[in-house]
C-alpha positions in Angstrom: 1.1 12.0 -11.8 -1.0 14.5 -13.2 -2.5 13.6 -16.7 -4.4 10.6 -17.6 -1.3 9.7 -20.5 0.7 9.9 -17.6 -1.0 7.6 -15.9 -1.3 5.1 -19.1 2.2 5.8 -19.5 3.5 4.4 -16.2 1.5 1.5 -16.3 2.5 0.8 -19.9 6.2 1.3 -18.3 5.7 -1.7 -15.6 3.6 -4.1 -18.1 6.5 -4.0 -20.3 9.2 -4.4 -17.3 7.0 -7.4 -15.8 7.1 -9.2 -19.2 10.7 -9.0 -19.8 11.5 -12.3 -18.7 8.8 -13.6 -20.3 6.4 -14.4 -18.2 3.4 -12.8 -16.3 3.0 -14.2 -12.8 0.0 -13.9 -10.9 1.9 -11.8 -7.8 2.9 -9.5 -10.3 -0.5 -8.8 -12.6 -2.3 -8.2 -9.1 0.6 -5.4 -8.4 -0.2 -4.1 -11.4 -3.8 -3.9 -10.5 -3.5 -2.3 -7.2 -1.0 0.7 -8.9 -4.1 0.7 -12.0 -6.3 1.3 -8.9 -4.5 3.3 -7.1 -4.2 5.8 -10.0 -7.7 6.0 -11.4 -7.5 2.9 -14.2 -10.2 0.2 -14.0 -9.0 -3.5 -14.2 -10.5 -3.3 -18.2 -8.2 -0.5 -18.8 -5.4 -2.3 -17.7 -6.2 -5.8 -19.1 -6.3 -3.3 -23.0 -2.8 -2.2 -22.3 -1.3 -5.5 -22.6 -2.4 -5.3 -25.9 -1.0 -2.0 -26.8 2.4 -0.7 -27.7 4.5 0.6 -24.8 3.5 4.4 -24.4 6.5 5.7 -22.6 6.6 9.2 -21.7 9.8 11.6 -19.8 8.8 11.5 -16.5 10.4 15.1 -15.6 10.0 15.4 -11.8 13.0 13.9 -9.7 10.7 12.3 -7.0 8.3 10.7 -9.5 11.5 9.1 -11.3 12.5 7.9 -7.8 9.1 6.7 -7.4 8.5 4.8 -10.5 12.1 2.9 -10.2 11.1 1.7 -6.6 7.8 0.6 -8.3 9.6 -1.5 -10.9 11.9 -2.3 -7.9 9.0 -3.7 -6.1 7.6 -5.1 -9.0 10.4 -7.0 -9.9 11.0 -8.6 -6.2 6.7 -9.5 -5.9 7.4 -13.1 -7.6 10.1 -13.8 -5.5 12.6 -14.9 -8.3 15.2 -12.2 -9.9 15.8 -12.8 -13.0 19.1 -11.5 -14.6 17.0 -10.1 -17.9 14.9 -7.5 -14.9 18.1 -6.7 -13.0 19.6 -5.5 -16.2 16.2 -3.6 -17.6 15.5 -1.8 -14.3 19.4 -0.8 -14.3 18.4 0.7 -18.3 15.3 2.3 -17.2 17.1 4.2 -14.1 20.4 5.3 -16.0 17.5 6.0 -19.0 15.3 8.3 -16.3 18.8 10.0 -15.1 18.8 8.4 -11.6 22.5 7.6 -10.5 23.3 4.0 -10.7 24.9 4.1 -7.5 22.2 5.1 -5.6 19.7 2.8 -8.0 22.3 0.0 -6.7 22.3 0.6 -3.1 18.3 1.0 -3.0 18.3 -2.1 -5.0 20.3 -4.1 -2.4 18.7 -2.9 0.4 15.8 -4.3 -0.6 17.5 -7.7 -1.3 18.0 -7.6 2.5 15.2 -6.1 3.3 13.1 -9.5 4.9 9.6 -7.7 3.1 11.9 -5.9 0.0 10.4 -2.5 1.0 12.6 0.3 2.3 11.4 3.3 4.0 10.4 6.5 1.0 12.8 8.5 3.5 15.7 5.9 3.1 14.5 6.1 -0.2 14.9 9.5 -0.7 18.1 10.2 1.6 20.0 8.1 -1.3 19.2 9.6 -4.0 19.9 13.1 -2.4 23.2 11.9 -1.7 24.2 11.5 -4.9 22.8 15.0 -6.1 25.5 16.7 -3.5 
């Protein structure tokens, strides 16, 4: 992430993919705050952009759309309950980014088995390099 919109614009990306099945849970809002954190946004900042409109830009780097789908991925596996409504949206973000379904699947159920729901960035990464050969 280099620019500040950048950084507004991921955010705005995961408030609008924690939402979608209509609630906020408290495991998920304190996710949010430690991305927020993590990139430079103060917990004000981030309470305002519930109240804006989704500012979604094209993430152009390969790695950082790998990175912001396993952040959704983690997002959507923090409350412990998967909800059909966020395994369809994070399957529209992904085939929206131009990551390969195949390898969004596989990442996806790996986590499922995965006793914490995190898989290592070089697993990670090693899928979705397969698909590009």
């Amino acid at each position: 992430m280099h620019t500040r919109e950048q950084k507004i614009s991921l955010l705005s990306d995961m408030i609008a993919f924690a939402i979608v099945d209509g609630e906020l849970h408290e495991r998920e809002y304190q996710f949010l705050l430690i991305i927020a954190i993590e990139l430079g946004v103060n917990k004000e900042e981030l309470k305002q952009l519930f109240h804006e409109e989704n500012r979604s830009e094209i993430i152009k780097s390969d790695f950082e759309r790998i990175q912001q789908f396993y952040r959704l991925a983690l997002l959507m596996h923090c409350d412990g309950i998967m909800h059909d409504r966020e395994l369809i949206k994070i399957n529209e973000i992904g085939i929206n980014m131009g990551l390969n379904p195949f390898a969004m699947k596989r990442v996806l159920k790996a986590m499922e088995k995965s006793p914490t729901r995190m898989v290592s960035p070089d697993y990670l990464l090693e899928v979705f390099q397969e698909q590009h050969n």
